[in-house]
N, C-alpha and C positions, 0 to 999 in steps of 0.2 A: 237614748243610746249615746256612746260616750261616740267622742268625736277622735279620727284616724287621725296619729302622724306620718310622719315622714316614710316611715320604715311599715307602714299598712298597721303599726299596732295601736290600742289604744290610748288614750293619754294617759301619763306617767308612765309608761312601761317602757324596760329594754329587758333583754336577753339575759343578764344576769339579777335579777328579780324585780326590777320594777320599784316602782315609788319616784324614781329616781329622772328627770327632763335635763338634759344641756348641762348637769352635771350638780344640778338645783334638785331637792328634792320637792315634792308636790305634795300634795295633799287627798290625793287618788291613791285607793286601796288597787297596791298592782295585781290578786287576786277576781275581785266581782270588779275593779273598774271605777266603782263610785268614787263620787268627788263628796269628798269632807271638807274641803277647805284650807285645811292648816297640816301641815306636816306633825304637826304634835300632835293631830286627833286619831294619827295611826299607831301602830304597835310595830314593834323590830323581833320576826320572824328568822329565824337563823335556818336557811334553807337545808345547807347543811350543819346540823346539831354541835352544838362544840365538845361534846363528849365522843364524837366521830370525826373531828379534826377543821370543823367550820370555823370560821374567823369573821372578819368584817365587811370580807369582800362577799362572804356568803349572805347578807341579809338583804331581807325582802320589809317592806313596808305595808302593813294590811291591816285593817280594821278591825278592830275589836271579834266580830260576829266572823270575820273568816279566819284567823290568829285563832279560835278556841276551835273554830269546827274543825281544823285541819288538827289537832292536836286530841281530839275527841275521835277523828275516825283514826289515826294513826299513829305507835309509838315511835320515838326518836329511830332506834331504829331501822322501821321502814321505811320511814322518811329519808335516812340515809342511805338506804339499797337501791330506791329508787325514786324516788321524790326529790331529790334535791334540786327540781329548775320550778318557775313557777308555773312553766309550759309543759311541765309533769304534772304538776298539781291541776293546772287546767284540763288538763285530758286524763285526768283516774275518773272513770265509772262512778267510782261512790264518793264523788263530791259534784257533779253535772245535778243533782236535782237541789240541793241546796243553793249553788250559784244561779240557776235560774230562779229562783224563788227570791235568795238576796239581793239580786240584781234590780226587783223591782221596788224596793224598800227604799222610803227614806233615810237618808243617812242619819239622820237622827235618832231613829228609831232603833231601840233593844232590840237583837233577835235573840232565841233562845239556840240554843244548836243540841244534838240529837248526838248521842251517843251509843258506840257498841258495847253489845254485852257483853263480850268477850275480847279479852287481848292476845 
């Protein structure tokens, strides 16, 4: 279990999408939590999409397997209607069984992620 900061969240998380500590980025997918190690072993998620008007201050840092599953259940889009915090993305219904399931994985480890049939 990832360890609390200050503010009750988990490590590398704040309010505008995580990755992000003391103004350092981390190495902690601010999605599942897990600790990868290195800021470069994440991917830059654009919370809000820049074809919807996202910028720099819109990005989230997340790990390969949570960066494809969020983009796999959802298009730019609806990510912009209503997805755009990562404390959106943590509480949408159809990403809770894959975050528990990621959460117990090595970070090392390839996940596959699961796609809808329909957009």
């Amino acid at each position: 279990m990832a360890s609390r900061g200050p503010g009750g969240n988990r490590r590398g998380e704040d309010e505008g999408g995580g990755g992000v500590r003391d103004g350092r980025e981390t190495g902690v997918c601010a999605l599942c939590g897990r600790d990868f190690g290195a800021p470069e072993a994440l991917t830059a998620h654009h919370l809000l999409p820049r074809e919807h008007g996202g910028g720099p201050e819109h990005v989230a840092r997340l790990c390969s397997a949570c960066h494809r599953q969020v983009h796999a259940t959802w298009s730019n889009a609806e990510l912009a209607a209503g997805l755009a915090t990562v404390r959106a993305l943590r509480a949408a219904p159809e990403l809770a069984p894959f975050l528990a399931f990621v959460r117990r994985q090595p970070p090392g480890r390839r996940i596959a992620v699961r796609t809808r049939k329909s957009r």
